[in-house]
MDAnalysis code that builds the backbone (N, CA, C; Angstrom):
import MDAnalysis as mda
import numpy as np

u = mda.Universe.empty(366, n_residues=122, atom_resindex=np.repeat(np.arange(122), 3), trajectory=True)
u.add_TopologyAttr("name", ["N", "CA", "C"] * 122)
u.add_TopologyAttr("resid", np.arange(1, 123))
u.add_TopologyAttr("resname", ["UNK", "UNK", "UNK", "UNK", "UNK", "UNK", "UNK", "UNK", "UNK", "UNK", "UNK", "UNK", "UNK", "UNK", "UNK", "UNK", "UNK", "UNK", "UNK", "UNK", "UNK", "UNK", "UNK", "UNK", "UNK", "UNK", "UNK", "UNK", "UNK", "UNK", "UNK", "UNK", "UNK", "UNK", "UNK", "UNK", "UNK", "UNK", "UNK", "UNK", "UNK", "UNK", "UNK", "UNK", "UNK", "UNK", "UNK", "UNK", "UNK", "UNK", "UNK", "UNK", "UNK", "UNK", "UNK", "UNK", "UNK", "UNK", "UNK", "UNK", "UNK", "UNK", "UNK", "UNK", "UNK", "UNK", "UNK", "UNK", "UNK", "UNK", "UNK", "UNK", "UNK", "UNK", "UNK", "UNK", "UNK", "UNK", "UNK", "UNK", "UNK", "UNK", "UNK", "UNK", "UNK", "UNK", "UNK", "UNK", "UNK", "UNK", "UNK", "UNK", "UNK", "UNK", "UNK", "UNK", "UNK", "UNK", "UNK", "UNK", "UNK", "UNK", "UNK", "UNK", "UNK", "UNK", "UNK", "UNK", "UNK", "UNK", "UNK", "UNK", "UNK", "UNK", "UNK", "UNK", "UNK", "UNK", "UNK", "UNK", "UNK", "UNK"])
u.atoms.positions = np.array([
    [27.503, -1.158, -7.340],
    [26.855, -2.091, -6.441],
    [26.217, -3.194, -7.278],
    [26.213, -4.574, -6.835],
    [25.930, -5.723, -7.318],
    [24.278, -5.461, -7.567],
    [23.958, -5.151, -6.857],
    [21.906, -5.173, -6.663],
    [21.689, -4.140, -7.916],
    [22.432, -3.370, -8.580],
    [21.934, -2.138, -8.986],
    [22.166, -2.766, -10.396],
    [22.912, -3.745, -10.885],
    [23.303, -4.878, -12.303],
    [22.012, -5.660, -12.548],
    [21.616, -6.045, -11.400],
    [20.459, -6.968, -11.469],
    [19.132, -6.637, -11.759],
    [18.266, -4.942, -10.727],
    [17.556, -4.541, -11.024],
    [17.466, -3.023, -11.663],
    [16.959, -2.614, -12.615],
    [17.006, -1.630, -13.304],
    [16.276, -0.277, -12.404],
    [15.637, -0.402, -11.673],
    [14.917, 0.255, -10.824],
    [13.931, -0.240, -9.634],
    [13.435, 0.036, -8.487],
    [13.325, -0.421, -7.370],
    [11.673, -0.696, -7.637],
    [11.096, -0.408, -9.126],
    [10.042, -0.603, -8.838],
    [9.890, -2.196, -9.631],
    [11.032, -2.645, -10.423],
    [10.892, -4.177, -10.309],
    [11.307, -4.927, -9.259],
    [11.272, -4.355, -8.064],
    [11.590, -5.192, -6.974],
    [9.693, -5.963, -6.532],
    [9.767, -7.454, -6.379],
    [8.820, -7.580, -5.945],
    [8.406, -7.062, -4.582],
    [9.017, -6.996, -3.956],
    [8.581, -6.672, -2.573],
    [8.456, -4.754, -2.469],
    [8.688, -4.414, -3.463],
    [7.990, -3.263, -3.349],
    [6.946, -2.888, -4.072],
    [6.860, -3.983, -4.988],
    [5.355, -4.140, -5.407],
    [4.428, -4.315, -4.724],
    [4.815, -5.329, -3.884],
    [3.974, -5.976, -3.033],
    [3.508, -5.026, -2.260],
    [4.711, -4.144, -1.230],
    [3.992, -3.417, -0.724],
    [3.216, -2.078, -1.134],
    [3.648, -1.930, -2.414],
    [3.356, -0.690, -3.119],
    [1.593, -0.999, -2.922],
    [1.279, -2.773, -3.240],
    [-0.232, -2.906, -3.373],
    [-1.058, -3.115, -2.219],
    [-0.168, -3.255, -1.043],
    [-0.517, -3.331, 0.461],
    [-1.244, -2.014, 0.854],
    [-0.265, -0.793, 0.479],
    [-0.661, 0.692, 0.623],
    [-1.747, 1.061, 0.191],
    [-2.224, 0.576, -1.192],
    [-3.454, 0.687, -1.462],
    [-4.560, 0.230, -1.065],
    [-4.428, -1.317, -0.826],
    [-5.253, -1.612, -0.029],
    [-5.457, -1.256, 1.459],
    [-4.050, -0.382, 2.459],
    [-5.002, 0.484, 3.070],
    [-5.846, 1.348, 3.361],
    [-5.411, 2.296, 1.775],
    [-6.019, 3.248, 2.027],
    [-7.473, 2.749, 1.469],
    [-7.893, 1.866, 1.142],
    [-9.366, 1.260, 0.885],
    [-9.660, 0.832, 2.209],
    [-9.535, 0.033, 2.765],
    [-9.577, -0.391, 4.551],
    [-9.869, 0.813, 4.885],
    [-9.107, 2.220, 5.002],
    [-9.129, 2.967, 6.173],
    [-10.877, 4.167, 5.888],
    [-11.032, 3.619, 4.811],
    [-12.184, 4.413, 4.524],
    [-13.551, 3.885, 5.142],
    [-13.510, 2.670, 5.814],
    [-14.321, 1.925, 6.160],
    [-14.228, 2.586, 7.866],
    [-12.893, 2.913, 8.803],
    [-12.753, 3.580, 9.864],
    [-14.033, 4.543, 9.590],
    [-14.509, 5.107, 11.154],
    [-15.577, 6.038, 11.652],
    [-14.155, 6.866, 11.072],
    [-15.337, 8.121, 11.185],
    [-14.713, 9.429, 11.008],
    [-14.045, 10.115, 11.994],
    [-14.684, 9.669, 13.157],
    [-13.673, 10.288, 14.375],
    [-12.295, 9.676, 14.452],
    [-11.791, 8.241, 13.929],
    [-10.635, 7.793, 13.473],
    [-9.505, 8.650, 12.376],
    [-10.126, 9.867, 11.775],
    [-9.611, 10.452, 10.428],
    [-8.219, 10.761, 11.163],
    [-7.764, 11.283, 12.205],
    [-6.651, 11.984, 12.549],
    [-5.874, 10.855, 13.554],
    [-6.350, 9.896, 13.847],
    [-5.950, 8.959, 14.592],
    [-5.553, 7.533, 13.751],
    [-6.495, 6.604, 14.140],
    [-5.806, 5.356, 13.582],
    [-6.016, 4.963, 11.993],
    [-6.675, 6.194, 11.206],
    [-6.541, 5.642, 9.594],
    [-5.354, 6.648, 9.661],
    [-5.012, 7.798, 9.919],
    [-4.161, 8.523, 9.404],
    [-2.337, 8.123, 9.664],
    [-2.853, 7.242, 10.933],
    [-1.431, 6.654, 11.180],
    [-0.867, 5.378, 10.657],
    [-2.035, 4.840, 10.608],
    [-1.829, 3.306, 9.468],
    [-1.441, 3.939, 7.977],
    [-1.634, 4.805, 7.448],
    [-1.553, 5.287, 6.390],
    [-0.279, 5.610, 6.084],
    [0.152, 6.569, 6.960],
    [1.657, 6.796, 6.954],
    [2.610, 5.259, 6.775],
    [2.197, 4.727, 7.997],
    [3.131, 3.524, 8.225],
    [3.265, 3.041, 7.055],
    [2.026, 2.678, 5.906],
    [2.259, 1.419, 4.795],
    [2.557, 2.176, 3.513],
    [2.478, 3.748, 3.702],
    [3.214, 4.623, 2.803],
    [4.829, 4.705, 3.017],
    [5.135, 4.487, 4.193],
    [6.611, 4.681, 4.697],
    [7.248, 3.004, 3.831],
    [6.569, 2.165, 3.699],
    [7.207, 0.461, 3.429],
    [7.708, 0.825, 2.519],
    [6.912, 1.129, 0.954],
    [7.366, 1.177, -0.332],
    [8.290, 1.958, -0.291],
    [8.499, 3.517, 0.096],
    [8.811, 4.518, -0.034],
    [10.350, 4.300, 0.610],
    [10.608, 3.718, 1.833],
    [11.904, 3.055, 2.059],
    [12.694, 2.326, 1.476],
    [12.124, 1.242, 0.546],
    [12.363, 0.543, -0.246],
    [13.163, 1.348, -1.632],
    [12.655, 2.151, -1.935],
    [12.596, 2.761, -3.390],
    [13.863, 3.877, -2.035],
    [13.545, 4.628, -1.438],
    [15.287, 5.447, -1.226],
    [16.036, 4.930, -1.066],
    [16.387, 3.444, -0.691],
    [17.598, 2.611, 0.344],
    [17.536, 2.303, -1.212],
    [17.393, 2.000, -2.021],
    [17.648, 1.406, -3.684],
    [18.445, 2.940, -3.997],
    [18.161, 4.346, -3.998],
    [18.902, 5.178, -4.535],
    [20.072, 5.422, -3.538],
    [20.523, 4.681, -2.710],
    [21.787, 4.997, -1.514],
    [23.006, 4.752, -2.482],
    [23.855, 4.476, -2.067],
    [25.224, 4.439, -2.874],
    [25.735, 3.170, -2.298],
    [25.183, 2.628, -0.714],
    [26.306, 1.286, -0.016],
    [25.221, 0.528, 0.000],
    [25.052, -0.820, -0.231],
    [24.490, -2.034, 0.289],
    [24.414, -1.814, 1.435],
    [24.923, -1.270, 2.291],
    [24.497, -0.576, 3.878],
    [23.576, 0.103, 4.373],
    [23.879, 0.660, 3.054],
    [22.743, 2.163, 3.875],
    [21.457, 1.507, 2.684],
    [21.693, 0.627, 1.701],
    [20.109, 0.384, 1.734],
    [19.296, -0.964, 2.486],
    [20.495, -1.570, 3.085],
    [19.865, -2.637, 4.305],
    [19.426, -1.696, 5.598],
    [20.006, -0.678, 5.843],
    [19.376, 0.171, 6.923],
    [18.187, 0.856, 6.561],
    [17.711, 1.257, 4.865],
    [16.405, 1.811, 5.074],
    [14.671, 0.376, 4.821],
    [15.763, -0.824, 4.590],
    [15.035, -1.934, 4.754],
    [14.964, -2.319, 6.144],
    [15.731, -1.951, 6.669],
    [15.341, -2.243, 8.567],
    [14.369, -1.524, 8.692],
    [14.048, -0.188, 7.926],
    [13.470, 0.960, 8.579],
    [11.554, 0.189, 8.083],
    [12.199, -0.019, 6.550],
    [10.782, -0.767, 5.950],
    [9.979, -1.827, 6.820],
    [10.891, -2.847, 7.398],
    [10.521, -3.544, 8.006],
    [9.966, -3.463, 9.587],
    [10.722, -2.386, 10.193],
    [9.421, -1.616, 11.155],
    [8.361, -1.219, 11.126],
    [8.352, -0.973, 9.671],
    [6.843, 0.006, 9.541],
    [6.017, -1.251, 9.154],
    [6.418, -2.577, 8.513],
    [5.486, -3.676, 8.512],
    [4.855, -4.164, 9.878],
    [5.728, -3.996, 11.094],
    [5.132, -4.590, 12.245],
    [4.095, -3.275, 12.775],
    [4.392, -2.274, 12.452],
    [3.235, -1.034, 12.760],
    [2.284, -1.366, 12.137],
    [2.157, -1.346, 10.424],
    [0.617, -1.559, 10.063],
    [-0.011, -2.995, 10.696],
    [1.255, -4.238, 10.773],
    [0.518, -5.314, 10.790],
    [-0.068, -4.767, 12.772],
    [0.009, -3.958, 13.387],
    [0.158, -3.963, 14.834],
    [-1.821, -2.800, 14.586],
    [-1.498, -1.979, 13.539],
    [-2.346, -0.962, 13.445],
    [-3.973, -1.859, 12.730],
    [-3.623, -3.369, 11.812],
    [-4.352, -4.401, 10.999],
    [-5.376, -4.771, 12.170],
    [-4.366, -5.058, 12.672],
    [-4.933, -6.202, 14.382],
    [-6.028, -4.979, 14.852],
    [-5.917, -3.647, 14.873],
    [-6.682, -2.621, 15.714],
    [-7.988, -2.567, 14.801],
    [-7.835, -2.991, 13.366],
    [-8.569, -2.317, 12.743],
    [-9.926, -3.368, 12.895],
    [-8.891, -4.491, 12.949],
    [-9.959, -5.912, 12.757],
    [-10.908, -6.080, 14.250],
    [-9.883, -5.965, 15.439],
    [-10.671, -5.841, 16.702],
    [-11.574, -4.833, 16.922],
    [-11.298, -3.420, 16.823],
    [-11.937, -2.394, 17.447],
    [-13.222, -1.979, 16.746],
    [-13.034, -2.092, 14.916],
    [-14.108, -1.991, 14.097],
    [-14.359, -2.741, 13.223],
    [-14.087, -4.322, 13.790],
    [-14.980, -5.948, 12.464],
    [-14.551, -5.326, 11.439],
    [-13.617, -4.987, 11.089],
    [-13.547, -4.608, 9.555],
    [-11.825, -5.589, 9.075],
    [-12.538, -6.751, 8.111],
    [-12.107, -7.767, 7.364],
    [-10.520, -7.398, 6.790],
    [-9.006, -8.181, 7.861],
    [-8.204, -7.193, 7.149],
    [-7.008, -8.246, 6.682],
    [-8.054, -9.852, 6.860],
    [-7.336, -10.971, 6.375],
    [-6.414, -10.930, 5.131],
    [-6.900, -9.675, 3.921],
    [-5.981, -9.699, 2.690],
    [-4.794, -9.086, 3.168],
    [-5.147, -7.984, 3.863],
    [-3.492, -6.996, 3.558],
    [-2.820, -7.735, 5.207],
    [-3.310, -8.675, 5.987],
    [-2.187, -9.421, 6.771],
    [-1.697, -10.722, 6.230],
    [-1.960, -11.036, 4.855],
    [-1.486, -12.188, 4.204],
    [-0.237, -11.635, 3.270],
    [-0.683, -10.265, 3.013],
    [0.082, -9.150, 2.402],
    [1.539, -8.933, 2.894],
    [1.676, -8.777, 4.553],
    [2.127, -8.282, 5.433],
    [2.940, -9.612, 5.873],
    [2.554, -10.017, 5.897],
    [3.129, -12.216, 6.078],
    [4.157, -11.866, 5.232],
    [3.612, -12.021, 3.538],
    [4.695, -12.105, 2.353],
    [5.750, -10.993, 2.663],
    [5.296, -9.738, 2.976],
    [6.374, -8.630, 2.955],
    [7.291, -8.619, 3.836],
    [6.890, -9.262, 4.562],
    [8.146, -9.556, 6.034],
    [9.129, -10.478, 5.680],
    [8.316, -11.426, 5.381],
    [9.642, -12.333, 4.387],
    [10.134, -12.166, 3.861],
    [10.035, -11.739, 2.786],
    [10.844, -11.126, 1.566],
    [11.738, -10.093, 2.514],
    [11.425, -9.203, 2.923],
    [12.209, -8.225, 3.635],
    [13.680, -8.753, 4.620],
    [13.551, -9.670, 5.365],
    [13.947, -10.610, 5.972],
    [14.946, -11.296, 5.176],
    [14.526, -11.865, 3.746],
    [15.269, -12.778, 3.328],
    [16.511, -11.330, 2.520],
    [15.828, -10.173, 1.588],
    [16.798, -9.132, 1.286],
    [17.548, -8.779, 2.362],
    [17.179, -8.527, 3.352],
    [18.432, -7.707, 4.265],
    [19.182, -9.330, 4.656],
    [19.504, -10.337, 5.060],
    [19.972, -10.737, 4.923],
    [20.992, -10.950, 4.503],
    [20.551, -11.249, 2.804],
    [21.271, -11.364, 1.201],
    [22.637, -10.094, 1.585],
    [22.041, -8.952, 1.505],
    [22.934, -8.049, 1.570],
    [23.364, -7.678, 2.462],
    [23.025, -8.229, 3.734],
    [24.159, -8.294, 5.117],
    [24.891, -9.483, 4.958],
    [25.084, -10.845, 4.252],
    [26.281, -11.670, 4.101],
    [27.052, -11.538, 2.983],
    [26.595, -10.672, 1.773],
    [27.243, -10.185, 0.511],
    [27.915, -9.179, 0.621],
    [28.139, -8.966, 2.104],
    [28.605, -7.278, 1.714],
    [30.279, -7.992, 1.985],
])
């Protein structure tokens, strides 16, 4: 596969940097959630921006430019969840989440512009 000449591993991909540093910065955000949130909306935002990177990095070990534009579709769902779970965090508990939706801006793009790339290259 052409993508696999270019990058040596999925963790020089920027956009899984990016989101690799998104994840962290939720799990800093979600500590700011009440505690009655622990099993609800930090634990599910959590998953979601753990699922971004983590898609990224398996659809890189697939074998078809297919099947890793399908686990970048999958990545890119889970961006509209946290950015959907951001919006809850900022309304329901004032808690400041302007960095990781500027975060979430960049990662969509990038995401957007890769699946693309490798849906007209194939």
């Amino acid at each position: 596969m052409e993508i696999e000449s270019k990058i040596k591993s999925y963790k020089d991909l920027i956009v899984w940097q990016k989101s690799y540093e998104l994840t962290k910065l939720i799990y800093t955000l979600t500590m700011r959630l009440p505690k009655d949130e622990i099993y609800g909306l930090s634990s599910q935002i959590r998953r979601s921006a753990v699922s971004i990177p983590s898609n990224i990095a398996e659809g890189s070990h697939r074998k078809t430019r297919k099947d890793f534009g399908q686990f970048l579709h999958i990545a890119f769902g889970s961006v509209g969840e946290v950015e959907t779970q951001l919006y809850l965090c900022r309304d329901l508990y004032n808690i400041d989440t302007s960095n990781a939706l500027k975060l979430i801006e960049e990662i969509s793009k990038m995401l957007r512009v890769f699946i693309k790339k490798l849906e007209t290259n194939n």
